[in-house]
C-alpha positions, 0 to 999 in steps of 0.5 A, spaced: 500 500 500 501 506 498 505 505 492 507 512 490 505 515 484 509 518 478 511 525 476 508 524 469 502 519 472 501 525 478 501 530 471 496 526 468 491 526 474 492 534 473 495 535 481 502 539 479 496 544 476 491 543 482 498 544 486 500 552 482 492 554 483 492 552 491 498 553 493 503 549 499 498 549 505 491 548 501 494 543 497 496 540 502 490 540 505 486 537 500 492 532 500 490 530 507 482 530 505 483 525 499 487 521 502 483 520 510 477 521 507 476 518 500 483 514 500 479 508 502 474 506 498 479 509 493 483 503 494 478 498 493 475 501 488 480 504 484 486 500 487 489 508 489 495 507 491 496 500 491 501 495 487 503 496 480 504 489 479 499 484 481 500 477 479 504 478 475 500 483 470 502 491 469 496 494 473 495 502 471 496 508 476 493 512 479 486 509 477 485 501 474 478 500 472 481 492 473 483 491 480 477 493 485 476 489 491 468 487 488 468 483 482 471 477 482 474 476 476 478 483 478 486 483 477 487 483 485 485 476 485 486 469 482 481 465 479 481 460 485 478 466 490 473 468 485 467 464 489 469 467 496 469 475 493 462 473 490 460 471 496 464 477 500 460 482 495 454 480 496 455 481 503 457 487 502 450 488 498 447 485 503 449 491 509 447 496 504 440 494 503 440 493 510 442 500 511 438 503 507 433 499 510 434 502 517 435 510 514 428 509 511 425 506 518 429 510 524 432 516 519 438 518 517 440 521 523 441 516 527 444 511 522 449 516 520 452 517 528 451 509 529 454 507 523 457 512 518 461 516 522 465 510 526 465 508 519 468 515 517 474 514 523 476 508 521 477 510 515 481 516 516 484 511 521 486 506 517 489 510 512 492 515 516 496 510 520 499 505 514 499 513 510 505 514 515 508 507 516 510 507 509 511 514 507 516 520 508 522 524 504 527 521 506 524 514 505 527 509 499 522 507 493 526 501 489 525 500 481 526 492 479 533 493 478 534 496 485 529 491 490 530 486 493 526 483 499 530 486 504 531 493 502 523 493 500 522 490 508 526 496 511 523 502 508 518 503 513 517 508 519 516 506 527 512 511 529 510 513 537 501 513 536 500 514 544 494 510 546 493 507 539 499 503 540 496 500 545 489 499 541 494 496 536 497 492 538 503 497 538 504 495 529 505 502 528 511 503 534 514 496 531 512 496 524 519 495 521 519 488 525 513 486 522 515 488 516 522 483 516 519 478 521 512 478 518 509 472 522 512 474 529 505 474 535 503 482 536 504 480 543 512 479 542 513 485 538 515 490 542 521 486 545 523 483 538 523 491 536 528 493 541 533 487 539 533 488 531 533 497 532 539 494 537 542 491 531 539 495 525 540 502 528 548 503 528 548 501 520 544 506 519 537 501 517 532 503 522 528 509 521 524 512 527 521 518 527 519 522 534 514 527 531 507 527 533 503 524 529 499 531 527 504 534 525 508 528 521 501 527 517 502 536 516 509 534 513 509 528 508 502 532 505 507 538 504 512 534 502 510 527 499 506 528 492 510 523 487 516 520 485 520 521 478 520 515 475 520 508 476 528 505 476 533 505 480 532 508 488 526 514 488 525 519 494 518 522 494 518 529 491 514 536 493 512 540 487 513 546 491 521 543 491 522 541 484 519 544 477 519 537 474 522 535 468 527 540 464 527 544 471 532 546 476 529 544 483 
């Protein structure tokens, strides 16, 4: 998740020009809204921000038609699954019918302070936290001749999330131990981190970052809009900072 989008991909989807218009902050701003508000039903319909390649076919960015999390015979899947995306949709069919259902017998209102506004947090939680995990200026992003396993697993983020660790099992604050030892029990993670940052830290392969959370969110809206390419090792770009092709930064 949360694969960045290309200079000429961003060009195509007209941001560079929404950046000119709005300026820093208010492009920054409206990075924050699409992202918290509109980033997760995006990623499932569109794919936004996903993969590039998904068993093994080239996917388009920034929006693919063919690899939604819906229909069974979409890109995400393989064929094997096809009959329990089926049965997963329909499910979702049937909770929006029994939605409608309820706005119609207790009212909107209701429905929407029991159900749609903690649908909303979670969202703009889910999508705030693996945002963060995985995004930064200075973080690495590798083209096939660069990647490896290894590289790929390091180029995430511990962050301190206050309360929320607790509430997550602290995956935010131990997120690049998840990443190399993807199996390890939730339970032990905080003791395994403290031995592979041990390890990590001195060879310049662990990545923390101390700000607070608001703030950090503020930052990588500012500051990460796109990457120039897809080879070699790419670092995210602001518009603000760099003018594109044939300009100087």
């Amino acid at each position: 998740s949360h694969v960045p989008d290309a200079e000429d991909e961003m060009t195509t989807a007209i941001m560079r020009t929404l950046h000119k218009i709005l300026g820093d902050d208010c492009f920054a701003i409206l990075e924050l809204v699409n992202h918290l508000l509109f980033g997760w039903p995006m990623y499932l319909l569109f794919n936004v921000t996903g993969g590039r390649r998904l068993n093994g076919k080239e996917v388009a960015k920034p929006l693919s038609f063919a690899a939604d999390h819906f229909r069974p015979t979409s890109d995400l899947f393989p064929e094997a699954w096809r009959f329990r995306i089926a049965l997963s949709t329909l499910g979702v069919g049937i909770t929006a019918l029994a939605l409608g259902r309820a706005c119609y017998v207790f009212g909107f209102a209701p429905v929407a302070v029991y159900y749609f506004g903690p649908y909303l947090f979670v969202n703009f939680w889910l999508v705030l936290y693996t945002w963060l995990q995985h995004t930064d200026e200075n973080m690495p992003h590798y083209g096939e001749d660069e990647w490896t396993w290894l590289k790929g697993a390091l180029c995430t983020i511990d962050r301190p999330y206050g309360i929320f660790d607790w509430f997550h099992h602290h995956i935010g604050s131990t997120h690049v131990c998840h990443h190399v030892f993807s199996a390890l029990p939730c339970y032990h993670a905080v003791e395994a981190t403290e031995h592979l940052k041990a390890y990590l830290e001195p060879r310049g392969l662990y990545n923390y970052d101390p700000t607070p959370i608001p703030l950090a969110a503020w930052r990588v809206a500012k500051t990460c809009h796109y990457v120039e390419g897809i080879e070699g090792t790419q670092y995210y770009k602001a518009f603000s900072v760099h003018g594109g092709k044939g300009k100087k930064a």
